[in-house]
C-alpha positions as CSV (number, residue, x, y, z in Angstrom):
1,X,0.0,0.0,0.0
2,X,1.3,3.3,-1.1
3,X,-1.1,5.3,1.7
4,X,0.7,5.4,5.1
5,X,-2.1,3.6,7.4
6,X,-2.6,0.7,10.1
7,X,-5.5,-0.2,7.5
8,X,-4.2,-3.3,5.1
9,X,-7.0,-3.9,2.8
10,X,-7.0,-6.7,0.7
11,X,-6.0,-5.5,-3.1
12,X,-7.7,-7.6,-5.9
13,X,-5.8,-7.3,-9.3
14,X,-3.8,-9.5,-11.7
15,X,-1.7,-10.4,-8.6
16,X,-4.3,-11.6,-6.6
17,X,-7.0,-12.7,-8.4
18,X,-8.4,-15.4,-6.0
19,X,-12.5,-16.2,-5.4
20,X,-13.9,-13.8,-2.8
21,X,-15.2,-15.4,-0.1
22,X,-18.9,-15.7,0.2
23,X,-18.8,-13.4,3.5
24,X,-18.2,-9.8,3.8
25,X,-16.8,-10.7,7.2
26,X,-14.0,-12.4,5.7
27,X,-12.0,-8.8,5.0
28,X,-12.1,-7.3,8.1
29,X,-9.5,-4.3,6.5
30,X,-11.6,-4.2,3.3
31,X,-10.6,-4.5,0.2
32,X,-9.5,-2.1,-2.9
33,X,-10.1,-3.2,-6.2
34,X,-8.2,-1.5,-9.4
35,X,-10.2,-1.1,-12.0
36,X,-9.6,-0.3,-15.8
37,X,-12.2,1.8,-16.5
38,X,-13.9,1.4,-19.6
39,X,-14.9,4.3,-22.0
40,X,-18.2,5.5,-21.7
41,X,-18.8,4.6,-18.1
42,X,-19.0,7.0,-15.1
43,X,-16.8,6.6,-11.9
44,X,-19.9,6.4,-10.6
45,X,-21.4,3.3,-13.1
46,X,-18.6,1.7,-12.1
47,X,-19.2,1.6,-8.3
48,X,-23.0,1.2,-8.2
49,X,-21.7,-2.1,-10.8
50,X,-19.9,-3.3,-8.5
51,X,-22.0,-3.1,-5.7
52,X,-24.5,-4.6,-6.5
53,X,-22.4,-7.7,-7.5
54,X,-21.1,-7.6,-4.2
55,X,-24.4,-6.8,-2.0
56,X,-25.8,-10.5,-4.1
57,X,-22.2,-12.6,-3.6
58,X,-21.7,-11.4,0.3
59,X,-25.7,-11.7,0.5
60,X,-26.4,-8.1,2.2
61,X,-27.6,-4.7,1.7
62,X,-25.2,-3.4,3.6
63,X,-21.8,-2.7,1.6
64,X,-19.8,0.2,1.8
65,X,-18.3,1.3,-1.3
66,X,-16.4,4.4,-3.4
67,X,-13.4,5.1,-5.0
68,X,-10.6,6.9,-4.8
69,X,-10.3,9.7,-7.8
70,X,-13.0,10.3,-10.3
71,X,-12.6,10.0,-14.0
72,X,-14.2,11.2,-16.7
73,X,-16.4,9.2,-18.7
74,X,-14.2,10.3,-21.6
75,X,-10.8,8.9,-19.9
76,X,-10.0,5.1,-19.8
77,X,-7.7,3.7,-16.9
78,X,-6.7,3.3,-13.3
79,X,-10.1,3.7,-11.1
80,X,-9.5,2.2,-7.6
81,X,-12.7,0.7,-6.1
82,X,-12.7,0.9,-2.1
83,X,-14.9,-1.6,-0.2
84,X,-15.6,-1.5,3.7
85,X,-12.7,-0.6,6.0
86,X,-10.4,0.3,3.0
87,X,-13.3,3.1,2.3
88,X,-11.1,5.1,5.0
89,X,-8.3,5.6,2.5
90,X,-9.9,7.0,0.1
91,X,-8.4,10.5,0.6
92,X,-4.8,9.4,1.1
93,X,-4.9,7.7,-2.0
94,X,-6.6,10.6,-3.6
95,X,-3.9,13.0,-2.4
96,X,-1.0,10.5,-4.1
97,X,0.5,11.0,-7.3
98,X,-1.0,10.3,-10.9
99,X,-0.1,9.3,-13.9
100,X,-1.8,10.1,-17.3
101,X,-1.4,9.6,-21.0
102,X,-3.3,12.5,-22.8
103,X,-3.9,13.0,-27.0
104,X,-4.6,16.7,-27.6
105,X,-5.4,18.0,-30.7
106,X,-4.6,20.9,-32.5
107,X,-5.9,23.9,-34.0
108,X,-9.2,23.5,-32.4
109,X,-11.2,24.6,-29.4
110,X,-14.3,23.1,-27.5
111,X,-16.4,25.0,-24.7
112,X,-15.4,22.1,-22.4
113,X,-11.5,21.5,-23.7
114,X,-12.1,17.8,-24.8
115,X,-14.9,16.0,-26.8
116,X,-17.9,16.3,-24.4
117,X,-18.5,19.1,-26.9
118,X,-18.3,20.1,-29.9
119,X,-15.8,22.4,-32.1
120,X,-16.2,26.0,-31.3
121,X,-13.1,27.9,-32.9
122,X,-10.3,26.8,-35.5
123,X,-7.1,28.4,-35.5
124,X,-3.9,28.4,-38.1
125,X,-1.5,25.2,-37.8
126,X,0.8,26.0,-40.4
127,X,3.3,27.5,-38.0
128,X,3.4,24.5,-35.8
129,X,6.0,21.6,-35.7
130,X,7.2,19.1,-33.6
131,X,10.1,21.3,-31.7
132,X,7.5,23.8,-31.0
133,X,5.3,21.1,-29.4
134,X,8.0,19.9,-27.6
135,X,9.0,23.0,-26.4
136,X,5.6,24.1,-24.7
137,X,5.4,20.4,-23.3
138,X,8.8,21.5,-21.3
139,X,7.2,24.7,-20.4
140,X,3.6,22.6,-19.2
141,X,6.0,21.5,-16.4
142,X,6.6,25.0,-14.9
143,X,2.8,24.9,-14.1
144,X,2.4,25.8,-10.5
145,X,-1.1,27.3,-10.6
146,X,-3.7,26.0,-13.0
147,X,-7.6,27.3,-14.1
148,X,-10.0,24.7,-13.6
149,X,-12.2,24.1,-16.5
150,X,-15.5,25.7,-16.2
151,X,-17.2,22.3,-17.5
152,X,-16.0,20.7,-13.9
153,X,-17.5,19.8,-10.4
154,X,-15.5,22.6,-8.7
155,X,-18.3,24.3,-6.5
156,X,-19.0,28.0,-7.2
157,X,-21.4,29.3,-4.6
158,X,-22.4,25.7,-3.6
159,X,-23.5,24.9,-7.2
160,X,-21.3,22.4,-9.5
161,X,-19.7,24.8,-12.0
162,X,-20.7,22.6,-14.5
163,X,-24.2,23.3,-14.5
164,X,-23.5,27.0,-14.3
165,X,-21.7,26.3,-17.7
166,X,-24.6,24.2,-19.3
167,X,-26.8,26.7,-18.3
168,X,-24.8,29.8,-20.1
169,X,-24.1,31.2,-16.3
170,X,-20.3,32.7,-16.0
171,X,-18.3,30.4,-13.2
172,X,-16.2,32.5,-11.6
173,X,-13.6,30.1,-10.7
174,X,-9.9,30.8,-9.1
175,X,-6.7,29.5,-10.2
176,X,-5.7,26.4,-7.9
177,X,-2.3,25.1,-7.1
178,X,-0.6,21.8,-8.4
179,X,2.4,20.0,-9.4
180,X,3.4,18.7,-12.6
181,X,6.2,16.3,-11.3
182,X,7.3,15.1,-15.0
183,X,6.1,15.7,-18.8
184,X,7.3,14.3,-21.7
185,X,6.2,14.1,-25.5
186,X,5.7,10.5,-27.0
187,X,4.2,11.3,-29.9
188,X,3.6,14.0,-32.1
189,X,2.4,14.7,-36.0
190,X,2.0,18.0,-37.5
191,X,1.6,17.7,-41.1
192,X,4.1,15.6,-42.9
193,X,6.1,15.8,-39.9
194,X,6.1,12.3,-36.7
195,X,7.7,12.4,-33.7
196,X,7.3,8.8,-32.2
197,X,9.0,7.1,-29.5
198,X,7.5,4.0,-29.6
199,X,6.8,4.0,-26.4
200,X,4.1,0.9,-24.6
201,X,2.2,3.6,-23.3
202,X,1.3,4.6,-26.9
203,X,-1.0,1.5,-27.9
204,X,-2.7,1.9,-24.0
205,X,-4.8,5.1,-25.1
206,X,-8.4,4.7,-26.4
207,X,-8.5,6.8,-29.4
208,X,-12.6,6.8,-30.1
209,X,-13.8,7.4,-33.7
210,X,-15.2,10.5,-34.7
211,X,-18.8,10.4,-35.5
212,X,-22.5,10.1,-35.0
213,X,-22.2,7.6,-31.5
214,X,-19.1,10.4,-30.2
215,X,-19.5,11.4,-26.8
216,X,-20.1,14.9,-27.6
217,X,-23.1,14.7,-30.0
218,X,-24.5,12.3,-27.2
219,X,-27.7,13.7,-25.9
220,X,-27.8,10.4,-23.3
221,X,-24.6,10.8,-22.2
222,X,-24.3,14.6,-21.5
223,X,-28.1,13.9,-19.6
224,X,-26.1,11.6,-17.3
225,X,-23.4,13.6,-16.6
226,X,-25.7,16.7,-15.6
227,X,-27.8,14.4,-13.6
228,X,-25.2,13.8,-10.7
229,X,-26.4,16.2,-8.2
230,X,-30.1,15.5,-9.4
231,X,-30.2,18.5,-12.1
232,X,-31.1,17.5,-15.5
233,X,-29.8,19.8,-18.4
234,X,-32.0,18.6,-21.2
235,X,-30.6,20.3,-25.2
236,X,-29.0,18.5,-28.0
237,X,-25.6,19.7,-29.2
238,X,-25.1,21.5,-32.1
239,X,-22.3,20.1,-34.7
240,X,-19.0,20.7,-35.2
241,X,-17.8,23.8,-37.2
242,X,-15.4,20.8,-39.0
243,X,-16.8,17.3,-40.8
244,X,-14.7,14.5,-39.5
245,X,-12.4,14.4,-42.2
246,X,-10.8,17.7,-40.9
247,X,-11.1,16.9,-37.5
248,X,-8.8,13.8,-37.7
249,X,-6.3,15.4,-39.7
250,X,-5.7,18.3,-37.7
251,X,-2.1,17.9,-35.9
252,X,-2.1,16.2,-32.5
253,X,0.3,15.7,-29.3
254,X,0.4,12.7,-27.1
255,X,1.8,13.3,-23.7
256,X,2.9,11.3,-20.5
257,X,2.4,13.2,-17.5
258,X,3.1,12.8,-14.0
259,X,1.0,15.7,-11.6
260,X,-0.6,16.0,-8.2
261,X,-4.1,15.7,-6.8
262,X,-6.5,18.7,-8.6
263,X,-4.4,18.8,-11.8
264,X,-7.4,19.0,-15.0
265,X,-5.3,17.3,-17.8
266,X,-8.2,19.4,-19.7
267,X,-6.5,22.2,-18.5
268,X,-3.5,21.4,-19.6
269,X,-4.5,20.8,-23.3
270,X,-6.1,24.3,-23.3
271,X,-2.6,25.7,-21.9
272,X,-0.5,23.6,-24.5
273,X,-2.6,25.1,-27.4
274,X,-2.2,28.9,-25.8
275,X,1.1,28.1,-25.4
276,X,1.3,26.9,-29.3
277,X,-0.5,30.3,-30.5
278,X,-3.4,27.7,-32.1
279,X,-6.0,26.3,-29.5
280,X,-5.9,22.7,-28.3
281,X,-8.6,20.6,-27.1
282,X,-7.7,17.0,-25.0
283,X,-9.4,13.6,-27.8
284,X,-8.1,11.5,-25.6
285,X,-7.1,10.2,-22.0
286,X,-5.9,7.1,-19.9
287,X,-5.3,7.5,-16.4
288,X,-2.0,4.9,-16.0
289,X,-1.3,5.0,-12.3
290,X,-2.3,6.2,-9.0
291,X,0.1,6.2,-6.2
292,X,1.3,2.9,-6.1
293,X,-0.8,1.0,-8.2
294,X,-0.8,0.7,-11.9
295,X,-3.3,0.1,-14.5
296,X,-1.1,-2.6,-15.8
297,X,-1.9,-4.7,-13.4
298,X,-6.0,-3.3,-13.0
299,X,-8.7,-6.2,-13.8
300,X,-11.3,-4.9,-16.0
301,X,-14.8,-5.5,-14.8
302,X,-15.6,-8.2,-16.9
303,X,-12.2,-10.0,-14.6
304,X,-14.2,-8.5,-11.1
305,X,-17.7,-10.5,-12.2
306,X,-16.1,-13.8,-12.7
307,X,-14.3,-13.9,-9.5
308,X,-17.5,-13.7,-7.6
């Protein structure tokens, strides 16, 4: 366990992949599971999953379960499920280090600075290339105070600032601290030009298809998110100032990066395309570790079900 505590939950992964026992009792220090959260699903789909898996295997109403770190339903990755005692952790192991691998593209803007919506400016790429990119990576990693996205659960005035924004209300929001503790480029292309280290990390982001089923022409999906403080925002998105083909050709960044507790890697792609002089918007994210666990070794959920 990476969290300093007396508490010594039982961690369920590709390590330990044993049956659960058919009684809750059995776990006296709880138990953490790491998840690889698939695309599409909620932190909170995920937990209310496995709960009820667990409330029919241990045969109770009565299980205590959350996790550690919310992400997106756009971002893929590390989600660590805490059950019972382990529950107790959650903060310490929210407060530890993460690890992402983020796709930003180019060129573009959207209200929400990734794919929830759609296109709202285009801007000039033909001055970009692959030094440039990798010189406002290395200045990402002077960030010491960051804006928060107004399309987040930061709480202005004891609303979400979310629903402020879906609602066409100004959140007034206030830079926060945070730590970028490493950044580095793995991949870039910019016309004609590829930067490519070849690194593993490259074939673990979900790149999703642009098109009618995309996240940010999804009137279901945006209806979910706005629903989690019980406030419903019900509109349909208009399109994208770009067809498709344009939006996959325009130049695009991948990016390994190692930050604190409160870092918006949304953020961060609206900073890198500031910083580029041509807008930026994040298409892509995969949360790879989280303190001392890794996605690597995460069981998908598919894994969780058949052990019980």
């Amino acid at each position: 366990m990476s969290a300093n505590s007396t508490i010594n939950p039982l961690v369920i992964d590709k390590n330990n992949s044993l049956p659960l026992e058919r009684s809750q009792e059995a776990y006296p220090q709880g138990i953490i599971f790491p998840v690889d959260k698939p695309y599409r699903w909620t932190s909170s789909d995920v937990v209310r999953k496995i709960k009820y898996i667990l409330r029919n295997h241990f045969d109770t109403k009565n299980v205590k379960i959350g996790h550690a770190g919310t992400l997106d339903p756009l971002a893929t990755g590390l989600l660590l499920v805490c059950v019972g005692r382990a529950c107790k952790l959650s903060e310490a192991l929210q407060a530890e280090k993460k690890e992402y691998v983020a796709e930003f593209t180019l060129g573009a803007t959207t209200p929400s600075f990734d794919r929830e919506h759609p296109i709202d400016s285009v801007y000039p790429v033909s001055h970009l290339s692959v030094e440039k990119m990798q010189e406002a990576v290395e200045a990402l990693k002077q960030q010491t105070l960051q804006m928060p996205p107004a399309y987040s659960a930061k709480y202005v005035n004891g609303t979400r600032s979310y629903y402020l924004a879906r609602n066409g209300e100004e959140a007034l929001l206030q830079p926060a601290p945070i730590k970028i503790y490493a950044a580095e480029l793995l991949y870039a292309r910019c016309g004609t030009e590829v930067f490519d280290t070849h690194s593993p990390l490259l074939d673990e982001i979900t790149r999703p298809s642009y098109g009618k089923d995309d996240l940010h022409n999804s009137f279901v999906v945006k209806k979910r998110i706005a629903a989690e403080d019980g406030k419903l925002v019900e509109h349909f998105m208009s399109d994208s100032l770009l067809p498709v083909s344009q939006i996959q050709n325009l130049p695009t960044a991948v990016v390994r990066i190692e930050c604190s507790k409160g870092t918006y890697i949304r953020s961060m792609a609206r900073d890198f395309g500031d910083l580029l002089s041509c807008g930026a918007f994040m298409s892509a994210l995969r949360r790879t570790a989280s303190g001392g666990f890794r996605v690597e070794q995460a069981l998908d959920l598919k894994n969780y079900f058949d052990l019980l």
